[in-house]
C-alpha positions in Angstrom: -1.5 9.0 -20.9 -1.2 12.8 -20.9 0.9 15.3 -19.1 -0.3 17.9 -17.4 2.6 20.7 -15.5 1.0 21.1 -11.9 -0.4 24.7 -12.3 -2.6 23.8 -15.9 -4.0 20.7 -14.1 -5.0 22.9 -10.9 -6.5 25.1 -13.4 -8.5 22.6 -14.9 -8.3 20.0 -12.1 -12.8 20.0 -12.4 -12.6 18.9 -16.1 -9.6 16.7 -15.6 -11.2 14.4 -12.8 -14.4 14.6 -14.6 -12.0 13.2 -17.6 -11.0 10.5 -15.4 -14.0 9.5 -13.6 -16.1 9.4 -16.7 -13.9 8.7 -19.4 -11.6 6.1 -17.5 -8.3 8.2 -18.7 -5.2 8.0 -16.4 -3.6 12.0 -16.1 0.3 12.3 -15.1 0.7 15.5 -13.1 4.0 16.6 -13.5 6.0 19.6 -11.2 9.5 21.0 -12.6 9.3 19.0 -15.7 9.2 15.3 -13.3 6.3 13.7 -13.1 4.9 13.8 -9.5 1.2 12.3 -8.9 -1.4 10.7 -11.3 -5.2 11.0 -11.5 -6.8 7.6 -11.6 -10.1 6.1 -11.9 -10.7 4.8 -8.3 -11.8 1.8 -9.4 -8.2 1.2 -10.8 -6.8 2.7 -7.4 -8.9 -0.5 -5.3 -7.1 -2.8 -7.8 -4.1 -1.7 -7.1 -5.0 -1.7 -3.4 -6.5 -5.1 -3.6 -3.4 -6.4 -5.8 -0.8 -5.0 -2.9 -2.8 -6.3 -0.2 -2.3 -10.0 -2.1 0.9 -9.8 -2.0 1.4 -9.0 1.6 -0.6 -11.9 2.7 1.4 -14.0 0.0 4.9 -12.8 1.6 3.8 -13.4 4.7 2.6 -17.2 3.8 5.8 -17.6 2.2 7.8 -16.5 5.4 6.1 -18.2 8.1 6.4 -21.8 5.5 10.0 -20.9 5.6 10.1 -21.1 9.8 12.1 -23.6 11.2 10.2 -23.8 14.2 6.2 -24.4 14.9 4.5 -20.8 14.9 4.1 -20.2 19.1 0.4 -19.7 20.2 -0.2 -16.0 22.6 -1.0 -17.6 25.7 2.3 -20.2 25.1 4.3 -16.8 24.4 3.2 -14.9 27.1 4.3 -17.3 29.5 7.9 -17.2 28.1 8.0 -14.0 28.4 6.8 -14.1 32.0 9.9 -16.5 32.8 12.3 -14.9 30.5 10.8 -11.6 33.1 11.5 -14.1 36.4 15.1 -15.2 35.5 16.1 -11.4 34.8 14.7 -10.4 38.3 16.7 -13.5 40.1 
């Protein structure tokens, strides 16, 4: 993957997305000598995406198998919050 310092990549940003689009290269943009942002294909972007996307929904799974009580349904958790409302106004 190459480097480019943030004000040669702006120069050459047309020829450097046109790298990336066409030729599939990944370009590190760096600013004060750290790198700070990357040109990507897209299609590597939706991966990414798609990949993060898995692993919410597989975190999530994992937590609600970990519950020790039965998830409660809207309707059922509306109306305990309607009481809970009652018993605060007695």
């Amino acid at each position: 993957m190459e480097t480019y310092a943030l004000v040669e990549a702006r120069n050459q940003l047309g020829q450097l997305v046109g790298r990336v689009r066409h030729g599939h290269e990944q370009i590190l943009i760096s600013e004060y000598g750290k790198p700070a942002a990357a040109l990507v294909p897209v299609e590597e972007l939706e991966e990414l995406e798609r990949l993060r996307d898995e692993a919410d929904v597989a975190e999530a799974r994992r937590r609600e198998a970990e519950r020790s009580e039965p998830p409660v349904g809207h309707d059922a958790f509306m109306a305990q919050l309607e009481a809970e409302d009652r018993q605060a106004g007695q």
